[in-house]
C-alpha positions as CSV (number, residue, x, y, z in Angstrom):
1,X,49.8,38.8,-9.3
2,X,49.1,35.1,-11.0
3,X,49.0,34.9,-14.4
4,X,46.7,32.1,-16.1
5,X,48.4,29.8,-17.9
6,X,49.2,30.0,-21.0
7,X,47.3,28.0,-23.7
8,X,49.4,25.1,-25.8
9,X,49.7,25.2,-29.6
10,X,47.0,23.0,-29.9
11,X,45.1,24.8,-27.7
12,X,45.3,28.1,-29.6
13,X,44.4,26.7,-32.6
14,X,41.7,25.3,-31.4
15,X,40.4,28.8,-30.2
16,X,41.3,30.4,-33.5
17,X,39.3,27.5,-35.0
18,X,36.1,28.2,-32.8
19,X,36.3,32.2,-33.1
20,X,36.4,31.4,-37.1
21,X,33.4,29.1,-36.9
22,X,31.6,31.4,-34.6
23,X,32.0,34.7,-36.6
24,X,31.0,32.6,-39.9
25,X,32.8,34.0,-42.5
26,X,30.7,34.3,-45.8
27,X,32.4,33.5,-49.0
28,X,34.8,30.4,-47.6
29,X,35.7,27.9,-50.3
30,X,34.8,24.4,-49.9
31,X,36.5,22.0,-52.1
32,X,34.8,18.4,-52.5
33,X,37.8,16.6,-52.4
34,X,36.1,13.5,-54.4
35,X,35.7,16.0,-57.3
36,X,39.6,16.5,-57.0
37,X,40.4,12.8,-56.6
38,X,38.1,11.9,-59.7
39,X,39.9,15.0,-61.9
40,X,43.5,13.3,-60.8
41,X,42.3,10.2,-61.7
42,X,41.3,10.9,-65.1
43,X,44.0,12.8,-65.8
44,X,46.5,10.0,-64.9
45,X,45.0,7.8,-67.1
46,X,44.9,10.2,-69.8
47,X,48.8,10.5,-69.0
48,X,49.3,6.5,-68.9
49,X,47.3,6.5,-71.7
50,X,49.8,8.5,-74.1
51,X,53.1,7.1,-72.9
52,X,51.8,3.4,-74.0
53,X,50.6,5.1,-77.2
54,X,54.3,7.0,-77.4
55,X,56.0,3.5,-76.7
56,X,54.0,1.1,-78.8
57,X,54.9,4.1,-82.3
58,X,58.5,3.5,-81.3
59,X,58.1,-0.3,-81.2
60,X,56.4,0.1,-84.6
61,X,58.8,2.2,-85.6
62,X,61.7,0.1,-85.0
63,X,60.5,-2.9,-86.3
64,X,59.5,-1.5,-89.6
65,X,63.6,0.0,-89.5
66,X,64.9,-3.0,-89.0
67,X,63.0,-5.5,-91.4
68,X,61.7,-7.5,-88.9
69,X,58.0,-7.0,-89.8
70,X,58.6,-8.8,-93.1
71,X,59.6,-11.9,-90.2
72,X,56.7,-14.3,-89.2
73,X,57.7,-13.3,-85.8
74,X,57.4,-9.4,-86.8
75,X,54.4,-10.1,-88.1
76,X,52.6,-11.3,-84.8
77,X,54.3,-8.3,-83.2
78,X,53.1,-5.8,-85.4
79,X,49.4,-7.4,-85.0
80,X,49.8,-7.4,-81.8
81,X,50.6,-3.8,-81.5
82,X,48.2,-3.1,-83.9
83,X,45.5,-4.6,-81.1
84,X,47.5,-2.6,-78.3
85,X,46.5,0.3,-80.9
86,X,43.2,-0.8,-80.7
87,X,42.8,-0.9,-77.0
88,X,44.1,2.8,-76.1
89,X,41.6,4.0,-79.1
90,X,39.0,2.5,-76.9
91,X,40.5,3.7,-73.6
92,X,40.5,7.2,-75.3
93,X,36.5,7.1,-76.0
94,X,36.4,5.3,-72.6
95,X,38.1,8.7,-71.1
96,X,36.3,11.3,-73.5
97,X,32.7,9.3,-72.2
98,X,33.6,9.8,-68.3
99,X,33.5,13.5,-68.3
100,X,29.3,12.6,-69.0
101,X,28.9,9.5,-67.2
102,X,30.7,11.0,-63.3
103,X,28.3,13.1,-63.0
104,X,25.1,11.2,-64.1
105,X,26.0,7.8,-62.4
106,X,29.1,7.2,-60.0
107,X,28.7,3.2,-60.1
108,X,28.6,3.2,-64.0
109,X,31.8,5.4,-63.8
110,X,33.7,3.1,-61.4
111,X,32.7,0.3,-64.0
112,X,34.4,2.3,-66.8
113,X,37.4,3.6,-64.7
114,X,37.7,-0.4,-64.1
115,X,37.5,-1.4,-68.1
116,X,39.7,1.3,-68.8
117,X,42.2,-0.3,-65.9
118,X,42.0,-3.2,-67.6
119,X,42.8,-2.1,-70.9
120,X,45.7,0.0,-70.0
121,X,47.1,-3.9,-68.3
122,X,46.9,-5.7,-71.5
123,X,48.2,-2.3,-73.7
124,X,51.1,-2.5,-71.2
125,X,51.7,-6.2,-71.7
126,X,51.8,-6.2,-75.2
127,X,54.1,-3.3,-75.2
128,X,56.2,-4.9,-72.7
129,X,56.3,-8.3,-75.1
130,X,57.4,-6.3,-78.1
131,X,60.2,-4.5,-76.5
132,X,61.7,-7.9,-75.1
133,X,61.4,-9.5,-78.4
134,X,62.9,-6.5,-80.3
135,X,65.8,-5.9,-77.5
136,X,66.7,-9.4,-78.4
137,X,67.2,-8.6,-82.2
């Protein structure tokens, strides 16, 4: 007696694959992986968006604790972190306005994801500046 042989691993899933396909299942879940991608996206930034916040009150902090502010050099610091402020308050509308926008326009949501990119960089400098000029003092 001769056996056939024996289908490879690939093989059998491909048959398993087929015989699914071919006794179409109702009910499957399909999951738009764009949708999931857009959703991570968002929520890093959100994420980014409240560590730089976190960072620049301890800056803040720190330089009001150690008199610096009263400094002309403490002074540009603070305004400067006052302007990070600024950004992430825009970056936060910026976020709170994509939720609307992904679904109505992709192009016009790219150009927001890209400002807000943009204003997380500068945030991030200026953070990055006052925390080398107060690890000095």
């Amino acid at each position: 007696m001769i056996f056939p042989p024996r289908p490879s691993y690939h093989d059998a899933q491909e048959i398993r694959v087929l015989r699914l396909a071919r006794s179409g299942r109702v009910g499957s879940p399909v999951i738009d992986l764009s949708l999931v991608r857009d959703e991570r996206r968002l929520l890093d930034f959100r994420r980014r968006s409240r560590e730089v916040l976190d960072t620049n009150k301890r800056a803040l902090a720190r330089l009001f604790q150690s008199g610096l502010i009263y400094s002309r050099a403490g002074s540009r610091l603070a305004r400067d972190l006052l302007l990070a402020h600024q950004h992430l308050l825009k970056v936060g509308d910026l976020l709170a306005r994509l939720d609307e926008i992904e679904e109505a326009d992709p192009r016009e949501a790219e150009r927001v994801y890209g400002e807000v990119r943009g204003l997380l960089a500068r945030t991030a400098e200026l953070s990055a500046r006052s925390e080398a000029i107060l690890a000095r003092r």
